[in-house]
C-alpha positions as CSV (number, residue, x, y, z in Angstrom):
1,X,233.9,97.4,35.9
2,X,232.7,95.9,38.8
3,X,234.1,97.9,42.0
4,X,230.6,99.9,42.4
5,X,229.7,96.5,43.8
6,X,232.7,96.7,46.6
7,X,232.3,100.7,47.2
8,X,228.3,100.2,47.8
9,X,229.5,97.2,49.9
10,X,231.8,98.9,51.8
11,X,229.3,101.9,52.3
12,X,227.1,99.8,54.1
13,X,229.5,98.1,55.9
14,X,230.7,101.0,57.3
15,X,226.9,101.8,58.4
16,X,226.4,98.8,59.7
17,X,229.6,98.9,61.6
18,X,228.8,102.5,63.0
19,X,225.3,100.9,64.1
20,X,227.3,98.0,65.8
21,X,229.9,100.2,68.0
22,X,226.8,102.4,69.4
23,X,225.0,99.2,70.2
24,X,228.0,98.1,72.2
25,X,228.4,101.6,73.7
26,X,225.1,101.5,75.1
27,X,225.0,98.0,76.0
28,X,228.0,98.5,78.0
29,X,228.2,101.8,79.2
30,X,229.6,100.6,82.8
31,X,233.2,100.5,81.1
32,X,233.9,103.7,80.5
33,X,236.9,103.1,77.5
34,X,234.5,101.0,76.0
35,X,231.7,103.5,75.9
36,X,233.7,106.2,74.7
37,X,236.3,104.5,72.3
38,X,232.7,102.9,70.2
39,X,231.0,106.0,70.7
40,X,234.2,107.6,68.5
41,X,234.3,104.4,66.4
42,X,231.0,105.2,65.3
43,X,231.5,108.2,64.3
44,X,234.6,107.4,62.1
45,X,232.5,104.9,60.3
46,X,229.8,107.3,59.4
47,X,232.3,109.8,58.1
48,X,234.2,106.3,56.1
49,X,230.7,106.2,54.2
50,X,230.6,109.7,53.7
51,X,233.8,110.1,52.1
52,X,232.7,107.1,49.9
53,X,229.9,109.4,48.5
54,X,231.5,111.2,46.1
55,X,233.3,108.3,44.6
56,X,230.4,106.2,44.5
57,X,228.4,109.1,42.7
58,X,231.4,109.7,40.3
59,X,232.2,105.9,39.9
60,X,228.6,104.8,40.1
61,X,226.9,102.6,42.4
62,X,225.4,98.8,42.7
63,X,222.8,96.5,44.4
64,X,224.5,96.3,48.0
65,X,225.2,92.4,48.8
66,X,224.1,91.2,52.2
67,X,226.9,90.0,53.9
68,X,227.5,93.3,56.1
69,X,224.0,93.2,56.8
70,X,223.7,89.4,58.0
71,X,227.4,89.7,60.1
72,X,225.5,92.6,62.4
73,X,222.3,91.4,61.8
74,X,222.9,87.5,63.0
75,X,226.6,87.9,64.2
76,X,225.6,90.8,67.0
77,X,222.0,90.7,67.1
78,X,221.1,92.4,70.5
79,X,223.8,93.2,72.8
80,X,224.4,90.9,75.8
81,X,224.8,91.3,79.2
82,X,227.1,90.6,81.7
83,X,231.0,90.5,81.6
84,X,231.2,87.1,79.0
85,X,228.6,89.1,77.1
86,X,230.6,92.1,76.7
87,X,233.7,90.3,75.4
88,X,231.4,88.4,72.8
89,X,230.2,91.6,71.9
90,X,233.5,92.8,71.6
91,X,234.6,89.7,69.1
92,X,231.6,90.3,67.0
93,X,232.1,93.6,66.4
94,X,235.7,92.6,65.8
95,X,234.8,90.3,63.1
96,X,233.0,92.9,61.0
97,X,235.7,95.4,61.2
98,X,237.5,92.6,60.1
99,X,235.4,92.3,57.2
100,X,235.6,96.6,56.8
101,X,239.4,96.1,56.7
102,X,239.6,93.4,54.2
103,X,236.8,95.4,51.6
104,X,239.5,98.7,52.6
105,X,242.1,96.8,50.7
106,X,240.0,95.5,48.2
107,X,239.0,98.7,47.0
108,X,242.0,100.1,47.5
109,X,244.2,97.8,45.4
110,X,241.8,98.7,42.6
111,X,242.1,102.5,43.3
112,X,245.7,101.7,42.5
113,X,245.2,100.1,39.2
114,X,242.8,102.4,38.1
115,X,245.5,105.4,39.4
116,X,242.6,106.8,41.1
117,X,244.1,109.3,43.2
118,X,240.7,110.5,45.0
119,X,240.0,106.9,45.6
120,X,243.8,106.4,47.1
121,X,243.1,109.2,49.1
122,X,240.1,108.4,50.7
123,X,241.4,104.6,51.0
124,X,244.2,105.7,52.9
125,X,243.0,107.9,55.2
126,X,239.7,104.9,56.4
127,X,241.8,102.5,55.8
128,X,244.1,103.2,58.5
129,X,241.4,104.5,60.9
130,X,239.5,101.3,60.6
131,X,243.1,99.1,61.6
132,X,243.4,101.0,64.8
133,X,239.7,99.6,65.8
134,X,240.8,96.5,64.9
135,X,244.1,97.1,67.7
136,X,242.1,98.6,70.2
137,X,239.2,95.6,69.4
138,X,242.0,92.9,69.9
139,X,244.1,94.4,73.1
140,X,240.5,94.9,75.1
141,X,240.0,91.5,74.4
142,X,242.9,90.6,75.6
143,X,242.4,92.4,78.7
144,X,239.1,91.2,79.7
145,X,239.3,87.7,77.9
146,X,241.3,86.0,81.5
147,X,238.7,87.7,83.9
148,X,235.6,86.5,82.4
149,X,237.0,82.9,81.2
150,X,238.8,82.2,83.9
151,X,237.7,84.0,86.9
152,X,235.0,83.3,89.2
């Protein structure tokens, strides 16, 4: 069985994603929404990887791949400044909870076949959780996106 491989991926993604929001909280502070909504972003993505624990322990774990690791790592980097700099910020971070979403329903099709109904559950709940980032992600680019490109 291969899922440990996704739930140790998704683990770290998770982390990795909590590390991103409170980069972007700090980085951009001045905007009050966006300093509290990735401040409480964070948090739901450390408490995603800590529901994951007990299934991981149960189901077992595996080598974590890289790819969460190189998105933050390469894709945010440090934080920019500057209104442009926020909204990339903003897509970056939107791209790996992208990626968070997509390993979500990975794992949680299996949970399905296996008819793992502590998986489902945990699944479910993050699952839905991590699409609402995605929402709020894509409508506060969409607010700031004609400011920055196309305003002075």
């Amino acid at each position: 069985m291969r899922l440990p491989i996704y739930l140790s991926l998704l683990g770290h993604a998770e982390t990795t994603l909590a590390e991103a929001y409170l980069d972007v909280a700090e980085a951009h502070g001045h905007e009050p929404d966006i300093h509290f909504l990735c401040l409480s972003f964070a948090r739901q993505c450390v408490d995603h990887a800590q529901q994951l624990v007990p299934v991981v322990h149960r189901l077992g774990a595996a080598p974590v791949d890289d790819e969460p690791e190189r998105l933050h790592a390469r894709g945010l980097g440090e934080p920019r400044s500057g209104p442009l700099g926020m909204l990339r910020d903003l897509h970056d971070v939107y791209v790996l909870a992208g990626f968070v979403d997509m390993t979500w329903t990975v794992v949680g099709q299996s949970a399905h076949a296996l008819r793992d109904s502590e998986l489902i559950g945990v699944v479910d709940a993050c699952e839905q959780q991590t699409a609402a980032q995605l929402v709020w992600l894509q409508t506060r680019m969409k607010q700031s996106a004609p400011q920055v490109l196309v305003g002075p």
